[in-house]
C-alpha positions in Angstrom: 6.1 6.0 -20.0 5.6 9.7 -18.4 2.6 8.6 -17.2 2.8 10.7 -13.9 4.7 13.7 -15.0 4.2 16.9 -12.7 2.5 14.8 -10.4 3.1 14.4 -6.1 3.2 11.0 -5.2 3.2 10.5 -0.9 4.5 6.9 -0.4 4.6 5.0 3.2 6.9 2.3 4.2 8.8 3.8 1.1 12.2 2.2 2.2 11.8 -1.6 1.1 9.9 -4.0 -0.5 6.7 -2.4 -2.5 7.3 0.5 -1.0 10.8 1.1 -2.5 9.9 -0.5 -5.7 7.0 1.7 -6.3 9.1 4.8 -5.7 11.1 3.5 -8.3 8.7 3.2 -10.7 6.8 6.2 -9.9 9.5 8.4 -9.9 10.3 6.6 -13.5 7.0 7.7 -14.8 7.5 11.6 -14.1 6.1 11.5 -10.7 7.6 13.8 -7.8 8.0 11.3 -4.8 8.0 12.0 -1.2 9.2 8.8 0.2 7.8 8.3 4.0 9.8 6.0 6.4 10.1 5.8 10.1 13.7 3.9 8.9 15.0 7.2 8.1 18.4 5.2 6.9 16.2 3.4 4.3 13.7 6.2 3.6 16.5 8.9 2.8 18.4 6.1 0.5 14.9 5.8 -1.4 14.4 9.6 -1.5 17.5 10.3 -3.1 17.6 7.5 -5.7 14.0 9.1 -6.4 15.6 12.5 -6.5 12.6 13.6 -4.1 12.1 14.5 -0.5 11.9 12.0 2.2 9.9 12.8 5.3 10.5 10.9 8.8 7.0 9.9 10.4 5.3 7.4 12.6 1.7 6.7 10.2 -0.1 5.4 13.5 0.5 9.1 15.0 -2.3 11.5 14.0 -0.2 14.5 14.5 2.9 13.2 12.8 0.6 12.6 9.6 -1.3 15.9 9.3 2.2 17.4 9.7 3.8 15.3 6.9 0.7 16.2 4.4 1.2 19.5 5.4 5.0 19.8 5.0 4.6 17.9 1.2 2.0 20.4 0.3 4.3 23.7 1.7 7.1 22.1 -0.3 5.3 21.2 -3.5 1.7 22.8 -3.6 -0.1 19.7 -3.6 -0.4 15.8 -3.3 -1.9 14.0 -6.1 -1.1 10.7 -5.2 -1.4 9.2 -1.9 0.3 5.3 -1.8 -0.3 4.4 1.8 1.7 0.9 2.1 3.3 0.9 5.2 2.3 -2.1 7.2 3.9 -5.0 9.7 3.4 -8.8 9.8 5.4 -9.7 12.7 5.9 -13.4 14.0 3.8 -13.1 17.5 0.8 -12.6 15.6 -0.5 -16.2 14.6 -3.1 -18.1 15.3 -6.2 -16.3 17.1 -5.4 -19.4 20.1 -2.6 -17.9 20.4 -2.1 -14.0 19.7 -1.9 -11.5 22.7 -3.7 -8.2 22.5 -0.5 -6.3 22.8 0.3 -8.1 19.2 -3.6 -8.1 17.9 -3.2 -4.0 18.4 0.0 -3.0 17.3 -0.6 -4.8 13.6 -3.9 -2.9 13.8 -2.2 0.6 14.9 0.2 0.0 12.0 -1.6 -1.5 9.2 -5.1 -0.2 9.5 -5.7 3.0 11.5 -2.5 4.3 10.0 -4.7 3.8 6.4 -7.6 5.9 8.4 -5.5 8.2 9.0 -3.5 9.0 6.1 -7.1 8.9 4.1 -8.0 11.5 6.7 -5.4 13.8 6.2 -4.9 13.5 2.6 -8.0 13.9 1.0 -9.1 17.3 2.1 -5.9 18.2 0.5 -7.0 16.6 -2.7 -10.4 18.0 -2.6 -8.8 22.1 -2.3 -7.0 21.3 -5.4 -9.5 19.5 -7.5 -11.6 22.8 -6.2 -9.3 25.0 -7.5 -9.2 23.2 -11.2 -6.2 21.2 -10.5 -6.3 17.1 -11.3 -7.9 14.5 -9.2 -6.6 12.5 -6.8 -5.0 9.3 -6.2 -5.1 7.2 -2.9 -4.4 3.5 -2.9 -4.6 1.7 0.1 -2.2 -1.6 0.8 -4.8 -5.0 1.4 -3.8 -8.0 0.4 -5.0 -11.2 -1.2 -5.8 -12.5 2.9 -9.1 -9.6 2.6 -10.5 -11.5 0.1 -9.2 -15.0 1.3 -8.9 -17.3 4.6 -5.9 -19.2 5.5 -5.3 -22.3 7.9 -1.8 -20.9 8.2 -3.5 -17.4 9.8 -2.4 -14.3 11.3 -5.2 -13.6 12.4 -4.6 -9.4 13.2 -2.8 -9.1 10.1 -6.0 -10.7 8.0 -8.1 -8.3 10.0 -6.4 -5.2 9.3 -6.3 -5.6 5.9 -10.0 -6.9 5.4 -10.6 -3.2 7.2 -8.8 -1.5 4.6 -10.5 -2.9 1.8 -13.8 -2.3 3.1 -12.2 1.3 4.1 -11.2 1.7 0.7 -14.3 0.8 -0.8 -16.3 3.3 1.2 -13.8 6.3 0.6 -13.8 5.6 -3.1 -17.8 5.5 -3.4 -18.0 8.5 -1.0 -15.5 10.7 -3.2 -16.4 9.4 -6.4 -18.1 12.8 -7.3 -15.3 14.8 -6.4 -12.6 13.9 -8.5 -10.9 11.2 -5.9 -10.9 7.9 -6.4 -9.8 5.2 -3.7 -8.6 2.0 -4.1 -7.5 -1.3 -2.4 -4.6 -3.1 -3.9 -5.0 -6.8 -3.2 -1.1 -8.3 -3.8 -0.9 -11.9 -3.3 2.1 -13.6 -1.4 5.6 -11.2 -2.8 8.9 -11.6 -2.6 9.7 -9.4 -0.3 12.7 -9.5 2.5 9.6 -9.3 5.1 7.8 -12.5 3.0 11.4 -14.1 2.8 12.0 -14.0 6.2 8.5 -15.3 7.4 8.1 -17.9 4.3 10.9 -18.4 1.8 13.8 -19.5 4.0 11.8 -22.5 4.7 11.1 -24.5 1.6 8.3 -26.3 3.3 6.2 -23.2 4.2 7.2 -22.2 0.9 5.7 -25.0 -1.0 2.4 -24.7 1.5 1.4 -21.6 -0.2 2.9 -21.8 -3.3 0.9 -24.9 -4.6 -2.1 -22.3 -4.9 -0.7 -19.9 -6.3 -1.4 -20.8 -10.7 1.8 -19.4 -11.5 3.6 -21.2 -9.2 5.9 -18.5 -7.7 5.9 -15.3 -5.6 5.5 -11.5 -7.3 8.4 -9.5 -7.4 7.7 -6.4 -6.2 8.2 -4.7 -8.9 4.7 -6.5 -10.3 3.0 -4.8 -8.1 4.9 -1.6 -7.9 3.6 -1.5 -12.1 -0.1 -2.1 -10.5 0.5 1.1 -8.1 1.9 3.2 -11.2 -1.1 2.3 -12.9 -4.1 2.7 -10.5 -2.2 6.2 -9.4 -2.4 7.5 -13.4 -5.2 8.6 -15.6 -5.6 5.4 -17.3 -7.3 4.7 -14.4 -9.4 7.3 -14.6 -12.7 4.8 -14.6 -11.3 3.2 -11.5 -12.7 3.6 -7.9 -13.5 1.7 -5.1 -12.3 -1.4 -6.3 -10.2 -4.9 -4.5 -7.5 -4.4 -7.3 -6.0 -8.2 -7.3 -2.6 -8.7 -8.6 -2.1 -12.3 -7.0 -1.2 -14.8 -10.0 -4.8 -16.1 -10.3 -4.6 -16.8 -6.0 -7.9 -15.8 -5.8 -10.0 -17.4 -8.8 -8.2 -21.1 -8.2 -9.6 -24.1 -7.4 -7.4 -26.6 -8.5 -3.9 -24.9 -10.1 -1.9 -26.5 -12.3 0.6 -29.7 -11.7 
């Protein structure tokens, strides 16, 4: 499918995991793909295989992201699609008995106010060039399963952040609604990613904790959810706006899953 032809897809944390994946994909449906990394090893390899531009920026510096909206819009005229995905679950931040402050605000820096602040910068963009009779804009914002669920197994700064960007998302898509913008949360549920192998997978026994809810019984491949991205960022989503897009295996409706 073309579904995105002539449109400019931004993408953060574009160098692995969903990030990469839904580079892929977007740049498979016709999409133009700037690929954002502060790995610029990993964010260049993903530019190129996209055959688009990659841009090196830190997301939780407010300079650094009006410069790289800026820079995609002097290069290609506009941004239609905003995929802001970059985020960090890193092992010191665990239970709340237990987490430091240092930890509690770097996952916040990174996974939320990097969200406010590509939102920010990105939708007065989008608004000029709906203004000026172009098409609508995109903007998905990365939450997880976690917003919408609690865990015994916490981390607890990490569950924060992302319950702030669905309830971020949610406002931005009801507030823009009118203007030809519409904001979303995607929701994934536990994916198998190197970041979820590393914290999860490698240990059968914390494997099996959180697979046993799951109704599927396994992890999404990123590429699952890289097909949800492609879809909320195209016009057959047209009717879609400030929702908790869920792509978690049935996580969230289970009670009891199957044996």
């Amino acid at each position: 499918m073309q579904r995105l032809q002539d449109r400019i897809a931004v993408i953060t944390g574009a160098g692995s995991g969903i990030g990469l994946a839904s580079t892929r994909r977007l740049a498979a449906e016709g999409a133009t793909v700037v690929a954002v990394d502060v790995d610029e090893v990993a964010g260049k390899r993903a530019a190129e295989e996209a055959g688009g531009l990659f841009v090196h920026a830190d997301v939780t510096d407010e300079d650094a992201v009006r410069e790289m909206y800026q820079q995609v819009v002097d290069a290609y005229g506009a941004v239609h699609i905003a995929f802001n995905n970059a985020g960090i679950s890193p092992p010191d931040d665990d239970s709340i008995l237990t987490t430091g402050l240092e930890a509690w605000r770097r996952v916040q820096e990174v996974n939320l106010t990097s969200v406010y602040l590509c939102c920010k910068y990105v939708i007065p963009h989008m608004q000029r060039q709906v203004a000026a009779g172009g098409p609508g804009g995109s903007v998905i914002n990365t939450a997880s399963f976690v917003a919408t669920l609690g865990a015994a197994t916490s981390q607890i700064s990490y569950t924060a952040s992302k319950g702030g960007v669905l309830a971020m998302s949610r406002e931005l898509g009801v507030q823009f609604a009118r203007e030809g913008i519409r904001v979303n949360a995607l929701s994934p549920g536990p994916v198998n990613t190197p970041l979820l192998r590393e914290l999860f997978a490698k240990d059968p026994e914390r494997a099996a904790r959180r697979l046993v809810h799951v109704p599927m019984g396994r992890f999404a491949e990123a590429e699952e959810i890289a097909a949800a991205v492609a879809f909320l960022a195209s016009d057959d989503a047209s009717f879609i706006t400030a929702s908790n897009f869920l792509v978690d295996g049935g996580l969230t409706g289970a009670y009891v899953t199957p044996l």
